[in-house]
C-alpha positions, 0 to 999 in steps of 0.5 A, a space after each residue: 468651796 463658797 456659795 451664794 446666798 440667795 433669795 427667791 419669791 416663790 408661791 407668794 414667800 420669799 425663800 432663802 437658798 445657798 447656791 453652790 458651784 459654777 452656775 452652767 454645771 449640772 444642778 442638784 438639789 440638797 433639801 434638808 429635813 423638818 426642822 433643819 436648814 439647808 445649811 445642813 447640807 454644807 458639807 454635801 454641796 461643797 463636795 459636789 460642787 468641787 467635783 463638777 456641780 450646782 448644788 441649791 440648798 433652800 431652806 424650807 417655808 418656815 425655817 432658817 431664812 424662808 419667810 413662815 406661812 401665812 397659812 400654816 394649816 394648808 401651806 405646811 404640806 408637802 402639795 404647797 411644798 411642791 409648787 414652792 419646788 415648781 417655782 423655785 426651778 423656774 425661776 432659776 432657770 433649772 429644767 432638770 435636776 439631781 435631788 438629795 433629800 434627808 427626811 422630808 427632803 426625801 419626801 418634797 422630793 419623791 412627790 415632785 419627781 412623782 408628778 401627782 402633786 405638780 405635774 410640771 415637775 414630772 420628768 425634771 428630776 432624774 435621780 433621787 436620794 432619800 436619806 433616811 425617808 421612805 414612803 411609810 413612816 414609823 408611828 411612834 417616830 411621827 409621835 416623838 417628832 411631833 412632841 418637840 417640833 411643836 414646842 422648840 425649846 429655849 435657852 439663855 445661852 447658845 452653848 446651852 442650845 448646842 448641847 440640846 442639839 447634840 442630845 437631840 441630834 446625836 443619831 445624826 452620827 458623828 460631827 467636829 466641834 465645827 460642824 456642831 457649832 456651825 450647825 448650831 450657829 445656822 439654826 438658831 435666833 433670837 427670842 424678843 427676851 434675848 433667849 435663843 430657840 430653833 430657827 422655825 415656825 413652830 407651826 409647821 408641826 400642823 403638818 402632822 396634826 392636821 394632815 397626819 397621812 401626809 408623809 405616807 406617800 406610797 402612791 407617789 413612790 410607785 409612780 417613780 422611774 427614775 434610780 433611786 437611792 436609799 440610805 437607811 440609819 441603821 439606827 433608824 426608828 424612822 424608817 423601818 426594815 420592814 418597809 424598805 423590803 417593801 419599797 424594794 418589791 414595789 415602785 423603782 424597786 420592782 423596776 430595778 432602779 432601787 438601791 438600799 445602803 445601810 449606814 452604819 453608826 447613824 440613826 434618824 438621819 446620816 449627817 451626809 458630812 463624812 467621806 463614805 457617805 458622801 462618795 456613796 452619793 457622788 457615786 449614784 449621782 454618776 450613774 454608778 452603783 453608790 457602794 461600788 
């Protein structure tokens, strides 16, 4: 299964997306996490397209192909995300939407179906996956995320820059060969030197020093009434138990629209690359309980 590269003028950026899928088919939305891609997404979209969907995977202002921000300490947010989301829907011609998200995926996504930030979007999504996101996060995960995503690393070598990625990335849970080169291949450029260093603005980590409450969105969990799904790295520093029993007793949880998974042998966050994750998404997807 191929895709479509695309580009879209959203809130005054270009943003780049892949486009999986026949165009008339239910739409999913697959966003990647904080320095990610949504190349990240490529084994998620090529399954669900192949069983009967569309499925867009942008990359995020400031990262992979997406232009960066003009104005990287109010548009590295997740308000100014929102109304990136608003205008990509429109102008794609998309009214209701199916949403994947890892990390802050998970977290552009629980603002947008909750409607607070861009009530235009309230109601155009149906079902949400949070992949290793919930609406607190730990402190000492924030801090360790914010030390290198401020500072991405260089390196003469690609392979030298994949070995990092695979230290770094190594509770993603288990890739191919392939699929750590691709990855690598997908989120990378190339310095004025010739040295290669992560695809993204380095500024974007002003989410988290200017705006440090940004990712505890409680108020906007509470407000969802639509199924979501959980998937928790059972390694996780991120998302902690403590929470998820939180989210269970509040919100969709209190509602009874909240499943929790535990995926076993992944941390901060599931790759969503091999069958069992993918069935579990499919499943929730469908309506169905994503364990069976």
């Amino acid at each position: 299964m191929s895709f479509v590269s695309r580009y879209v003028r959203c809130a005054g950026y270009e943003i780049h997306l892949t486009d999986w899928g026949a165009p008339g088919a239910p739409v999913v939305v697959a966003w990647h996490g904080l320095a990610r891609t949504g190349r990240d997404m490529d084994e998620l979209a090529a399954h669900l397209a192949a069983h009967g969907w569309r499925v867009l995977c942008p990359d995020t202002l400031g990262r992979g192909l997406s232009q960066w921000s003009r104005d990287p300490q109010h548009e590295y947010t997740l308000a100014f995300y929102a109304r990136v989301v608003e205008e990509l829907l429109d102008q794609l011609g998309v009214q209701r939407v199916q949403w994947v998200g890892t990390s802050m995926g998970g977290a552009i996504g629980t603002v947008c179906a909750a409607g607070l930030l861009a009530p235009r979007l309230h109601g155009r999504i149906t079902h949400l996956v949070l992949n290793d996101n919930a609406p607190q996060l730990a402190g000492p995960a924030l801090e360790r995320i914010k030390a290198y995503a401020g500072q991405p690393p260089q390196f003469d070598t690609v392979m030298e820059l994949e070995a990092f990625f695979r230290r770094t990335y190594a509770p993603f849970g288990w890739l191919s060969d392939a699929q750590w080169l691709r990855l690598t291949e997908t989120s990378l450029r190339r310095l004025p030197d010739g040295r290669v260093t992560p695809h993204y603005d380095p500024a974007m980590v002003q989410q988290f020093t200017r705006h440090e409450n940004d990712y505890l969105v409680w108020p906007h969990y509470d407000r969802l009434d639509i199924p979501v799904l959980c998937l928790r790295g059972a390694e996780s520093d991120l998302v902690l138990p403590a929470v998820v029993q939180e989210m269970q007793r509040r919100g969709p949880g209190a509602r009874g629209l909240l499943e929790v998974v535990e995926v076993p042998g992944c941390g901060h966050a599931p790759a969503l690359n091999v069958p069992q994750q993918l069935a579990w998404v499919q499943r929730f997807l469908q309506g169905l309980p994503a364990q069976g």
